[in-house]
KOLPA-399998 format. One record per residue (C-alpha): residue number from 0; x, y, z. Coordinates in nm, 3 decimals. Example, Ala and Ser with C-alpha at 12.3 -4.5 7.8 and 13.67 -1.06 7.14 Angstrom:
% KOLPA-399998
<site pos="0" xx="1.230" yy="-0.450" zz="0.780"/>
<site pos="1" xx="1.367" yy="-0.106" zz="0.714"/>
//
This chain:
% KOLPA-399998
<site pos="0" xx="-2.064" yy="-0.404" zz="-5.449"/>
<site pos="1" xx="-1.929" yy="-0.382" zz="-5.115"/>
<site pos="2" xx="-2.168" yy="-0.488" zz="-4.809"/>
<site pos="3" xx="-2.183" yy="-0.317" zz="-4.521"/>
<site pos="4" xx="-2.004" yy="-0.434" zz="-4.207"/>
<site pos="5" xx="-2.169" yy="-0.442" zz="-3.844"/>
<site pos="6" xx="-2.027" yy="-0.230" zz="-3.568"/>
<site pos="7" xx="-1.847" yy="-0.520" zz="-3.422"/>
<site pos="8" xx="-1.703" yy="-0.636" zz="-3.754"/>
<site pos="9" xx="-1.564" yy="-0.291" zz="-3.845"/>
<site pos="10" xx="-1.441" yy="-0.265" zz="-3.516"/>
<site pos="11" xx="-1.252" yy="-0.604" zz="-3.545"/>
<site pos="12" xx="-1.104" yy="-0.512" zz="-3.877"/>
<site pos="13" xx="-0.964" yy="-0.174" zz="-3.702"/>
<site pos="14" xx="-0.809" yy="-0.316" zz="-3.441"/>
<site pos="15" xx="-0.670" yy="-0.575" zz="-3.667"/>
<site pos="16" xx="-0.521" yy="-0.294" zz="-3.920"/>
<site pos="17" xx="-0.378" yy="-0.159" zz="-3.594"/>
<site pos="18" xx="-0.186" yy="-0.453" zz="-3.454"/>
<site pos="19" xx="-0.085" yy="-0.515" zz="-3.821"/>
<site pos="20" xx="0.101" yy="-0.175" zz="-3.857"/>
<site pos="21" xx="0.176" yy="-0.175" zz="-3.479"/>
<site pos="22" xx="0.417" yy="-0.472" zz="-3.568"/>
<site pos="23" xx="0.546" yy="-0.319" zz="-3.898"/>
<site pos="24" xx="0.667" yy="0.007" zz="-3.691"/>
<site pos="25" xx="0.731" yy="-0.101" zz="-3.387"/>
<site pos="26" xx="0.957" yy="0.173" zz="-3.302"/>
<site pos="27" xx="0.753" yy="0.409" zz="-3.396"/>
<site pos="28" xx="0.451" yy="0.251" zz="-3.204"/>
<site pos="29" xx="0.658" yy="0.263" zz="-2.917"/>
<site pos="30" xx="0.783" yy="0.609" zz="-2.894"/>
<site pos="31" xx="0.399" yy="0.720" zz="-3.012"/>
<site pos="32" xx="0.303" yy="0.529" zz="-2.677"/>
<site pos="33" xx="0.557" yy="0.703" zz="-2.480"/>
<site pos="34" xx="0.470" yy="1.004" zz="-2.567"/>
<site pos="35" xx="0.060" yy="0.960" zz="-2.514"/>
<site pos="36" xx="0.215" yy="0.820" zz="-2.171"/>
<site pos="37" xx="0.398" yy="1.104" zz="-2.069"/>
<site pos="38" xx="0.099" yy="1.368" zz="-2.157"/>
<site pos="39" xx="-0.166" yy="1.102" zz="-2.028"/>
<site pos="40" xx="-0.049" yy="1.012" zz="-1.700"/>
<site pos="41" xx="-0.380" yy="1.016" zz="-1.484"/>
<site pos="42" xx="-0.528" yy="0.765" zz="-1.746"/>
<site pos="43" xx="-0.160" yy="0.495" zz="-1.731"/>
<site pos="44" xx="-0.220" yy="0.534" zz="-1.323"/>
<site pos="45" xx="-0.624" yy="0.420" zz="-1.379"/>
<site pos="46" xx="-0.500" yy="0.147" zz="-1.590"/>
<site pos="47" xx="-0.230" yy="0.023" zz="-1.410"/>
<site pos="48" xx="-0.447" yy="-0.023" zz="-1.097"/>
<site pos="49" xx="-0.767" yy="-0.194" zz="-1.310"/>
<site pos="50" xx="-0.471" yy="-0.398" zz="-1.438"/>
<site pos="51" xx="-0.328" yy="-0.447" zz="-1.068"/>
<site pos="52" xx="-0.674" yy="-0.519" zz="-0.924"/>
<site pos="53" xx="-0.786" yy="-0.807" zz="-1.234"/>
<site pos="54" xx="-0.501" yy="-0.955" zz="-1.124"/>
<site pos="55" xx="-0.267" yy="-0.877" zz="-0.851"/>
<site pos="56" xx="-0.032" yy="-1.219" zz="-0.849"/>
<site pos="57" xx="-0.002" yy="-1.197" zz="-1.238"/>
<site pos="58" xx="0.122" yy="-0.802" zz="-1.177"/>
<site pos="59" xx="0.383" yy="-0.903" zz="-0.877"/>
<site pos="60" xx="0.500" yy="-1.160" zz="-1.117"/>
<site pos="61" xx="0.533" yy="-0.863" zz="-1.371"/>
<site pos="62" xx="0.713" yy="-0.683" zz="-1.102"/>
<site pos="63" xx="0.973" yy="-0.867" zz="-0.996"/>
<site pos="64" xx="1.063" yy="-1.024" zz="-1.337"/>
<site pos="65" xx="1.104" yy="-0.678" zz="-1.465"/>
<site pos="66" xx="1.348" yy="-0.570" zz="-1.148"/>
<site pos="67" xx="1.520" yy="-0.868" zz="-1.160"/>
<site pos="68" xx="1.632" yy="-0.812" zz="-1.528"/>
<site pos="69" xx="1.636" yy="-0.437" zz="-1.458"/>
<site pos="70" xx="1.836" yy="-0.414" zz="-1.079"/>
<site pos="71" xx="2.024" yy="-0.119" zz="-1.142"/>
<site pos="72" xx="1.738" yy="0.045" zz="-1.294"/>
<site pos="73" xx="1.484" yy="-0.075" zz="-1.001"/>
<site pos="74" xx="1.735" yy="0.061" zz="-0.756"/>
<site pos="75" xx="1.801" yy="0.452" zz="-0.857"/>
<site pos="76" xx="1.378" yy="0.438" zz="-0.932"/>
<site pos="77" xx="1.348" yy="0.298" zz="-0.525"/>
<site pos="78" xx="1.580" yy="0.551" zz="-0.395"/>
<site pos="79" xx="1.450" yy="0.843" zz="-0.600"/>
<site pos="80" xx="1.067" yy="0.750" zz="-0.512"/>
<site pos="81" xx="1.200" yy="0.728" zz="-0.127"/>
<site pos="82" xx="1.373" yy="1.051" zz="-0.125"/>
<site pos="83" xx="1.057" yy="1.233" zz="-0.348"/>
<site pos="84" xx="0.798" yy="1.074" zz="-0.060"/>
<site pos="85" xx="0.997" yy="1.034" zz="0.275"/>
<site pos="86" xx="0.634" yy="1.032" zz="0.471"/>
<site pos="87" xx="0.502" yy="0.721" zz="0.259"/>
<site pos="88" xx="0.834" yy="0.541" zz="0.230"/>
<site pos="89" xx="0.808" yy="0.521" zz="0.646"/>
<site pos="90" xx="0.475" yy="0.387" zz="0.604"/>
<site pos="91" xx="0.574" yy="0.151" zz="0.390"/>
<site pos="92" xx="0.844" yy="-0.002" zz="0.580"/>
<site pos="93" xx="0.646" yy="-0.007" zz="0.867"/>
<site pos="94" xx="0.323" yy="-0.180" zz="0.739"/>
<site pos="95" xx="0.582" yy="-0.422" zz="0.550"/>
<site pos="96" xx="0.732" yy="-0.524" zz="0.909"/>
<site pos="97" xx="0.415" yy="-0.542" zz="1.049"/>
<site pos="98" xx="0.287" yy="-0.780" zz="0.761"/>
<site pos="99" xx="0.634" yy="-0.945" zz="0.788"/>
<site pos="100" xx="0.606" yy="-1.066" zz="1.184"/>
<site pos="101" xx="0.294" yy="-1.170" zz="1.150"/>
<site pos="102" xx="0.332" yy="-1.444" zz="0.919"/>
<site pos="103" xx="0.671" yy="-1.506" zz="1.083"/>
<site pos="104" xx="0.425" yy="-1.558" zz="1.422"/>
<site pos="105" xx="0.155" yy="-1.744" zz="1.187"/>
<site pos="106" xx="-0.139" yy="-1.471" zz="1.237"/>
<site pos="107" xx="-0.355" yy="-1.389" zz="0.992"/>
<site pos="108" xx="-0.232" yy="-1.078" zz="0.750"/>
<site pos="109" xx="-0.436" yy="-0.870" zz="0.566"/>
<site pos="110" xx="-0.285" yy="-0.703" zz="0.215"/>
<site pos="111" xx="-0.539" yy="-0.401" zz="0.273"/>
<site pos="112" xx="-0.412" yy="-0.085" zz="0.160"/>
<site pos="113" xx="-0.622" yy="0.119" zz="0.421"/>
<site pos="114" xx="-0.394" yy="-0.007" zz="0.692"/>
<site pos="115" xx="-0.098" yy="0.160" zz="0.512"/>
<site pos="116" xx="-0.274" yy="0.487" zz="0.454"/>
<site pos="117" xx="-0.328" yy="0.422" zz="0.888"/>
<site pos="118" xx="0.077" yy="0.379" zz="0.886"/>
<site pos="119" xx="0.095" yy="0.725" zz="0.703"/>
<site pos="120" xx="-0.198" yy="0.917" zz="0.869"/>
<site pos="121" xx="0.005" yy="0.836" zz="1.231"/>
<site pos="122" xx="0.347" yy="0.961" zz="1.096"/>
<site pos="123" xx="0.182" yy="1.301" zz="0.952"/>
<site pos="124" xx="-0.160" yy="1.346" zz="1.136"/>
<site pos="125" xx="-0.152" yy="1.706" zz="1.315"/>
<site pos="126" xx="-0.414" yy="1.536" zz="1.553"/>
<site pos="127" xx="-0.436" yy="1.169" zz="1.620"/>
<site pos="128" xx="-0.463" yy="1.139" zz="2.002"/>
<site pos="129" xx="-0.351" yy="0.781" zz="2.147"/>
<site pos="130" xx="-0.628" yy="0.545" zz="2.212"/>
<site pos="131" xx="-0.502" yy="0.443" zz="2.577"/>
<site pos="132" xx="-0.392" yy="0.792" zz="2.728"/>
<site pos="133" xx="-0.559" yy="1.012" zz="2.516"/>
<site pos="134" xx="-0.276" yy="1.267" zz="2.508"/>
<site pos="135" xx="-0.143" yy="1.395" zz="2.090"/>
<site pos="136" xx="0.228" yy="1.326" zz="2.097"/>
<site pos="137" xx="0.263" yy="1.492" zz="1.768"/>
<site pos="138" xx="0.377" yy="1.377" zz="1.438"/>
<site pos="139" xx="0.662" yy="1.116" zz="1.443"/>
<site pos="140" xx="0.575" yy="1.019" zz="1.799"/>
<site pos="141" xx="0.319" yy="0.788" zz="1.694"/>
<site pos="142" xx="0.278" yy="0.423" zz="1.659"/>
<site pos="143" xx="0.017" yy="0.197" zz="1.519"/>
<site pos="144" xx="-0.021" yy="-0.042" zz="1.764"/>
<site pos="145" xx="-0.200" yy="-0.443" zz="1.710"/>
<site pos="146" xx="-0.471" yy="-0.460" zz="2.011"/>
<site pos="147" xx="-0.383" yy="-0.820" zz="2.015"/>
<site pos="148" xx="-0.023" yy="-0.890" zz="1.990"/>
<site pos="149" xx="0.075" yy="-1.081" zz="1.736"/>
<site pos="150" xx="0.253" yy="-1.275" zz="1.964"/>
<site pos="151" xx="-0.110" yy="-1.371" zz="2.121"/>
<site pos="152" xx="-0.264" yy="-1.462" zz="1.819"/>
<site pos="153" xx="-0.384" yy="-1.128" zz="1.679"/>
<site pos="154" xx="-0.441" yy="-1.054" zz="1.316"/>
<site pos="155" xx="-0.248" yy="-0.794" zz="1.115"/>
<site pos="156" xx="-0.556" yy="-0.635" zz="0.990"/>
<site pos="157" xx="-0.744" yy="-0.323" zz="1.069"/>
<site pos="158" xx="-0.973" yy="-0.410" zz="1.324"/>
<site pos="159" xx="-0.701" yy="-0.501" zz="1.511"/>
<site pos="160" xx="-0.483" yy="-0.181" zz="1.476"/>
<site pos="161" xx="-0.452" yy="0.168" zz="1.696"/>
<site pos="162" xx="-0.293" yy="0.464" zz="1.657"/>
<site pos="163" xx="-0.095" yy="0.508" zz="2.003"/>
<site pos="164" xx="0.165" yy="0.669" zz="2.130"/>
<site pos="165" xx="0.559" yy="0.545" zz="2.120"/>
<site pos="166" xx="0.569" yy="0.558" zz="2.565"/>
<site pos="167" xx="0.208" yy="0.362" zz="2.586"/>
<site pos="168" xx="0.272" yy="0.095" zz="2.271"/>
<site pos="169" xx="0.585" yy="0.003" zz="2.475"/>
<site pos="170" xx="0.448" yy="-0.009" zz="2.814"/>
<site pos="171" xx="0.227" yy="-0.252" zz="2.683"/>
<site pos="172" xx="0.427" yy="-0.462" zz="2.539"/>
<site pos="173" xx="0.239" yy="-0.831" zz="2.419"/>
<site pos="174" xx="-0.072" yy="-0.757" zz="2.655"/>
<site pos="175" xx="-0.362" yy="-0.712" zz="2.518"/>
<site pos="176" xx="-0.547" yy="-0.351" zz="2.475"/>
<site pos="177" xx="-0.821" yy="-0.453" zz="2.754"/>
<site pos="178" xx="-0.555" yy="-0.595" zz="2.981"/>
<site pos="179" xx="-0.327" yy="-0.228" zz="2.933"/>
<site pos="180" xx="-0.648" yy="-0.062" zz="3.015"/>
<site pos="181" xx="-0.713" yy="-0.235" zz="3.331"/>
<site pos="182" xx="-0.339" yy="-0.229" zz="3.429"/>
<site pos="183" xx="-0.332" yy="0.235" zz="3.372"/>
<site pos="184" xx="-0.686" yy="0.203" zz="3.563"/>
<site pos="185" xx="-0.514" yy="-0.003" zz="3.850"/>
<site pos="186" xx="-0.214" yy="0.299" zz="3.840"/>
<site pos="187" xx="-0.453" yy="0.563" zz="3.879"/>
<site pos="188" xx="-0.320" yy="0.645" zz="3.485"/>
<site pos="189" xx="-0.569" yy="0.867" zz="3.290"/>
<site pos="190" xx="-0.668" yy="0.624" zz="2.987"/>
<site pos="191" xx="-0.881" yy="0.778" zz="2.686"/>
<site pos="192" xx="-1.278" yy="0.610" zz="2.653"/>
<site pos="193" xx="-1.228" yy="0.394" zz="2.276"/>
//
């Protein structure tokens, strides 16, 4: 007579009985994943970032082993996905160049992915006025601006970022936000109240 097996114990043999034919058919197992991918892929994105977020310097590793055995492949995916998202591919470069001269300068840098959605939201915003003038310049004639250079010692992060204006970001230049203020106040300038 057969005894009974806990939860857990039927569950292990299961999973067992699947790895077992899993590696018996492993073409079919693959192609039957592919296919659950392709109808499924909400639930691969929701994986891939718990995956991502467990453990994001085992995933990079992932990443660039699999382009660097895959470069052709990696390169018509890059330039498809940058042609399919033109808006995000701009924010991308320019949060990477950011992150780039600020460990080039030393200053802290911050991998948070709200300041690219920041880069993106001042390349498409219909309304994101400038935090020194005040004025909207419109989509594509915004900049997101570090309130302390990096130059001075500011952080790429996002309490140290702005949304301003291409003619006021390079009036300022490597002063600092207060010190911009005070020099439009000292012009007579209209500045906006942050």
């Amino acid at each position: 007579m057969a005894t009974k097996l806990t939860p857990e114990e039927a569950k292990e043999r299961k999973r067992d009985r699947n790895i077992a034919w899993r590696l018996a058919n492993i073409g079919r197992a693959r192609e039957r994943l592919r296919r659950w991918c392709l109808a499924n892929p909400e639930k691969v994105r929701e994986h891939n970032r718990r995956r991502y977020l467990a453990d994001p310097g085992k995933a990079r590793k992932r990443s660039v082993a699999w382009r660097l055995e895959n470069l052709e492949k990696a390169r018509e995916a890059g330039t498809a996905w940058r042609k399919a998202n033109p808006e995000r591919s701009r924010a991308f470069s320019a949060a990477y160049r950011g992150r780039r001269r600020a460990a080039q300068e030393g200053a802290p840098v911050s991998r948070d992915p709200a300041i690219l959605d920041l880069y993106q939201f001042a390349n498409t915003a219909t309304s994101a006025p400038c935090v020194y003038c005040g004025l909207d310049p419109g989509p594509g004639l915004r900049e997101v601006d570090h309130a302390i250079p990096i130059s001075r010692g500011g952080a790429h992060s996002m309490d140290n970022l702005a949304i301003a204006c291409k003619t006021c970001n390079k009036e300022k230049g490597s002063r600092t936000a207060q010190e911009y203020r005070t020099s439009l106040a000292y012009a007579g300038a209209p500045t906006a109240a942050r």
